[in-house]
C-alpha positions in Angstrom: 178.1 73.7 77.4 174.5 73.0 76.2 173.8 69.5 76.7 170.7 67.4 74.5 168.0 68.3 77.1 168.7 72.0 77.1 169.0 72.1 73.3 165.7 70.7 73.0 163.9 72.9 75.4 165.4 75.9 73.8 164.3 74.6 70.4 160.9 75.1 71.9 161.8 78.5 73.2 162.7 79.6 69.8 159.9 78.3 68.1 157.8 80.3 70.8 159.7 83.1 70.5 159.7 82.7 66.4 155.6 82.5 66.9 155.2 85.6 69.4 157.5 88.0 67.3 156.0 90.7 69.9 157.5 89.1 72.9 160.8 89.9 74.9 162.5 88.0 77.3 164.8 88.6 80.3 167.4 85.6 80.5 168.2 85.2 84.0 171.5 83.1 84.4 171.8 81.5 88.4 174.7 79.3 90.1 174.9 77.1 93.2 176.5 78.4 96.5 179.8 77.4 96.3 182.2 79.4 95.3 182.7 83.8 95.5 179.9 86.0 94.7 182.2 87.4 91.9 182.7 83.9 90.8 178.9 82.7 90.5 177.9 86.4 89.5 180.4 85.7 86.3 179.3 82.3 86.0 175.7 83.2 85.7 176.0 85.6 83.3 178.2 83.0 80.9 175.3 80.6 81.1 172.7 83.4 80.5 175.2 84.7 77.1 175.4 81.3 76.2 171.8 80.5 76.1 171.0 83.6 74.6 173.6 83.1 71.7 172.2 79.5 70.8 168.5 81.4 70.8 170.7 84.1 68.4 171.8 81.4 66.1 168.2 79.7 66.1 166.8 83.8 64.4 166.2 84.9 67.1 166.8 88.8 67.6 169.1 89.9 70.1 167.3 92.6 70.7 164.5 90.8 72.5 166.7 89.5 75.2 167.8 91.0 78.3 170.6 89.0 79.9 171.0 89.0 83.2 172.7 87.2 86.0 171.8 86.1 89.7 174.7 84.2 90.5 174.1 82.4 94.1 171.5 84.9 95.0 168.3 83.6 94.1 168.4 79.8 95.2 165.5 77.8 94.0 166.8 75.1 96.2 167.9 75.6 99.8 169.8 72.7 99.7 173.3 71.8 100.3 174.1 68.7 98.4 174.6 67.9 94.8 171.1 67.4 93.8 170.2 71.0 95.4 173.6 72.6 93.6 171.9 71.1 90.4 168.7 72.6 90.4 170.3 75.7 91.1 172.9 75.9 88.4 170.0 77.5 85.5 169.0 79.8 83.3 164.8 81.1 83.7 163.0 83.0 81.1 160.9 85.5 82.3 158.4 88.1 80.1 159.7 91.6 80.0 
């Protein structure tokens, strides 16, 4: 589920992507460590589909996205609390 804050920073994302009509992007979904690879690899991708769906629904071609996921593997917080499982529960845009 998308909550305000991520609807209004993909609002922006389309309105780039809407401006750049040249540009691709990878969406890179990522989970926190708890739970099975399998788990956060699935749960990574779902958060990756979903944010490239709402970007779909904004006009945005699907064929400028590549989805991919991470799951637990690429940690952009070494922590092991709640604060660090938050930050790592994302999705990142990157250039292709």
């Amino acid at each position: 589920t998308l909550d305000d804050a991520a609807r209004q920073a993909l609002d922006s994302n389309a309105k780039l992507l809407r401006d750049n009509a040249a540009l691709s992007v990878s969406v890179d979904g990522h989970a926190d460590e708890r739970g099975t690879v399998e788990y956060n690899q699935a749960l990574g991708q779902k958060r990756a589909e979903a944010v490239q769906q709402y970007l779909i629904d904004a006009g945005i071609a699907a064929t400028r996205f590549r989805v991919i996921s991470y799951g637990k593997e690429r940690p952009v917080d070494e922590g092991h609390d709640e604060s660090a499982w938050a930050r790592n529960r994302r999705v990142e845009f990157s250039a292709r």
